[in-house]
C-alpha positions as CSV (number, residue, x, y, z in Angstrom):
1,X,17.1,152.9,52.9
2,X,17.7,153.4,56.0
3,X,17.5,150.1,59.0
4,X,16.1,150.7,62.2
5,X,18.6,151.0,64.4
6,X,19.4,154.4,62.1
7,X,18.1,157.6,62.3
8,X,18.6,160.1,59.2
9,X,21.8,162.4,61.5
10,X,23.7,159.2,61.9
11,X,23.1,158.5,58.2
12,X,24.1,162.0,57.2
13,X,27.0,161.5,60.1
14,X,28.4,158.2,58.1
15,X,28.3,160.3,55.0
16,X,30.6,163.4,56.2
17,X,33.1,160.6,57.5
18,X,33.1,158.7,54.1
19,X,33.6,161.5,52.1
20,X,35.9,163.6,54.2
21,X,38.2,160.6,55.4
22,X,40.9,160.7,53.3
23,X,41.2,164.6,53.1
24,X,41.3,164.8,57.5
25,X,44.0,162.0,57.0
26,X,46.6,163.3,54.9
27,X,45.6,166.9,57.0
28,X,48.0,165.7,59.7
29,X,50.7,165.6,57.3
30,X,52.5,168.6,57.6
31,X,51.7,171.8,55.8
32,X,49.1,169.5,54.1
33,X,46.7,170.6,57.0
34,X,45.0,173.0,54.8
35,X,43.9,170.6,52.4
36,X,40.8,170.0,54.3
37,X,40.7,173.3,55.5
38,X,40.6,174.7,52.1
39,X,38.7,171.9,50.3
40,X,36.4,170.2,52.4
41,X,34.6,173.9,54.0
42,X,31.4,171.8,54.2
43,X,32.2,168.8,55.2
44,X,32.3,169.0,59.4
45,X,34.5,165.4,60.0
46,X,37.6,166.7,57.5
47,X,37.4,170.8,59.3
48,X,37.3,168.8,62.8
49,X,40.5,166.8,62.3
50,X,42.2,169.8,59.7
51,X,41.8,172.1,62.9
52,X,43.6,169.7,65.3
53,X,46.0,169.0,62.8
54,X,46.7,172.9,61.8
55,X,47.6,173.4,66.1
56,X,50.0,170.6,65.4
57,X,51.8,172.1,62.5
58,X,51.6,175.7,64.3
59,X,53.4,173.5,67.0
60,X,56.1,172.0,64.8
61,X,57.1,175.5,63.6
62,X,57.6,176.7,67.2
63,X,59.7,173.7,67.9
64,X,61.7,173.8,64.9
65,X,62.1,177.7,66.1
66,X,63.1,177.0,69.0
67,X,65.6,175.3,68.2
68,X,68.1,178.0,67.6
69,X,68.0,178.4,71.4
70,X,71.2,176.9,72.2
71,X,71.8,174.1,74.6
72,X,67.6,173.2,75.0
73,X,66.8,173.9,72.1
74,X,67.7,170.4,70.5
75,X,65.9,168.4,73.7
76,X,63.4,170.6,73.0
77,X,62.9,169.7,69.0
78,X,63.7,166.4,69.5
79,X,60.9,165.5,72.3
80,X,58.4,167.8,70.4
81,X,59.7,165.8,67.0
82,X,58.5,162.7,68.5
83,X,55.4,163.7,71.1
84,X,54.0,165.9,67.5
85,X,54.8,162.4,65.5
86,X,53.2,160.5,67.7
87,X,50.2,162.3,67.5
88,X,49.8,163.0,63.8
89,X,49.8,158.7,63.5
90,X,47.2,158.3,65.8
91,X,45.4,161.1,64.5
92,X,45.5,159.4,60.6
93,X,44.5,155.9,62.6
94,X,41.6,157.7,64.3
95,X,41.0,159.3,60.8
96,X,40.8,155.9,59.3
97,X,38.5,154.6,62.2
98,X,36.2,157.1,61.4
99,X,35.9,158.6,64.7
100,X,36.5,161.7,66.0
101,X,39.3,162.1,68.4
102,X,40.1,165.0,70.4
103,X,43.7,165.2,70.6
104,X,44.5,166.3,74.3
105,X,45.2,169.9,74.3
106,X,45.6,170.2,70.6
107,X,41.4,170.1,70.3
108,X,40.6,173.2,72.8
109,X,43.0,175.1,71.0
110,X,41.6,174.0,67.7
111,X,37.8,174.6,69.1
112,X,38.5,178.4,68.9
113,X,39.5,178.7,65.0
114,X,36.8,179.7,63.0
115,X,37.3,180.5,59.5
């Protein structure tokens, strides 16, 4: 039952972050951002955060490739290492706030993908 502060979209809202929680969290793990991608297609709080976190990983590749480039390319993986990092652990605390959290950047890029 529903109180009456609540109207049935906030109720259906709550639900969506219950359920897709854990799935958006371990998303900005790695290559484990397709798990809500792939197994959570309906579910809009776990395809929000598995977008954001697929840029990141996308992100992490192109660092780690450009890190054959000699001389900057270590500065260059190194500060990405950690900015990337950084972002991924707020992401997962945001995840397990149950908000949605645009991360700067990474979330107009991740507006675009449509699968």
């Amino acid at each position: 039952m529903l109180s009456d502060n609540q109207n049935p979209e906030a109720a259906s809202d709550d639900l969506q972050i219950r359920d897709g929680k854990f799935f958006a969290a371990i998303g900005y793990l790695f290559i484990l951002c397709f798990v809500p991608l792939i197994l959570k297609k309906d579910n809009k709080f776990a395809q929000f955060h598995g977008k954001q976190a697929l840029v990141l990983f996308i992100l992490e590749i192109a660092a780690c490739i450009l890190k054959a480039v000699p001389a900057v390319g270590d500065l260059v993986f190194t500060a990405s290492f950690v900015v990337f990092g950084i972002l991924s652990i707020v992401g997962i605390m945001k995840v397990l706030m149950g908000e949605y959290w645009e991360v700067p950047v990474v979330s107009e890029i991740a507006e675009r993908i449509s699968f």
